[in-house]
C-alpha positions in Angstrom: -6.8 6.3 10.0 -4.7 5.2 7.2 -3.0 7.3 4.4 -3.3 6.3 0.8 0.1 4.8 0.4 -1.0 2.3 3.3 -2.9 0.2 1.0 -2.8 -2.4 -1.5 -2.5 -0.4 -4.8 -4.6 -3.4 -6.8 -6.7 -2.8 -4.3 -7.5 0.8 -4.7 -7.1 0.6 -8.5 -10.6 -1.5 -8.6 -12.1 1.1 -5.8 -11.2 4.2 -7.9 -12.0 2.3 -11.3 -15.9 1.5 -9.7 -16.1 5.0 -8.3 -15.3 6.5 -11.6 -17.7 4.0 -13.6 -20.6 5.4 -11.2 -20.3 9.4 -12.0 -22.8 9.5 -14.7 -25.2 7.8 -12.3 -23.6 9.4 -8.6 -23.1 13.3 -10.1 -21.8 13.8 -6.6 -19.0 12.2 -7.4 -18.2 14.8 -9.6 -17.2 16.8 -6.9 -16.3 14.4 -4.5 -12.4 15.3 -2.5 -11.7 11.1 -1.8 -12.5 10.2 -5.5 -10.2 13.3 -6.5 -7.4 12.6 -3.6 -7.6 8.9 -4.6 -7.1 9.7 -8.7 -4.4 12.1 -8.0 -2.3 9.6 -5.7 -3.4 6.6 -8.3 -2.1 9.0 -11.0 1.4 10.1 -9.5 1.9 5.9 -8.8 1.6 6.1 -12.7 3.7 8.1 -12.8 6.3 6.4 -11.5 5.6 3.6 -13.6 6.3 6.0 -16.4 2.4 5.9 -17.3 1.6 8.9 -19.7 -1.9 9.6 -17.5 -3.0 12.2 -20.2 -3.1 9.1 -22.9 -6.1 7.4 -21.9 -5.6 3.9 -23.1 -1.9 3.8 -21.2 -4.0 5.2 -18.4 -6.8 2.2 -18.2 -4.4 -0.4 -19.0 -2.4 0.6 -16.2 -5.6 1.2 -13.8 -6.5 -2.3 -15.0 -3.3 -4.6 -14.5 -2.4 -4.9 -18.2 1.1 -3.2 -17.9 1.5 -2.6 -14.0 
């Protein structure tokens, strides 16, 4: 099994973006340890790109390509 860091980060940014579309509808997902894991690890690569994730436009501009 692979960690996190083992795939393409485009890639997961479009898996955790259509996960997180889906919570109104999937209320599991609420509580849900890969959506959580995945946000956190997508958050810290943020990070890194010195992303402020607590400002939610830098946060989906970032999750969507416009400034990675």
């Amino acid at each position: 099994m692979r960690n996190l860091g083992e795939y393409p980060l485009p890639e997961l940014k479009v898996i955790y973006s259509l996960l997180h579309s889906q919570v109104l509808e999937q209320p599991t997902l609420m509580d849900s340890n890969l959506l959580h894991d995945l946000q956190r690890f997508l958050q810290s690569k943020a990070t890194e790109d010195n992303v402020d994730v607590s400002a939610h436009a830098e946060w989906a501009a970032w999750l969507s390509g416009l400034n990675s």
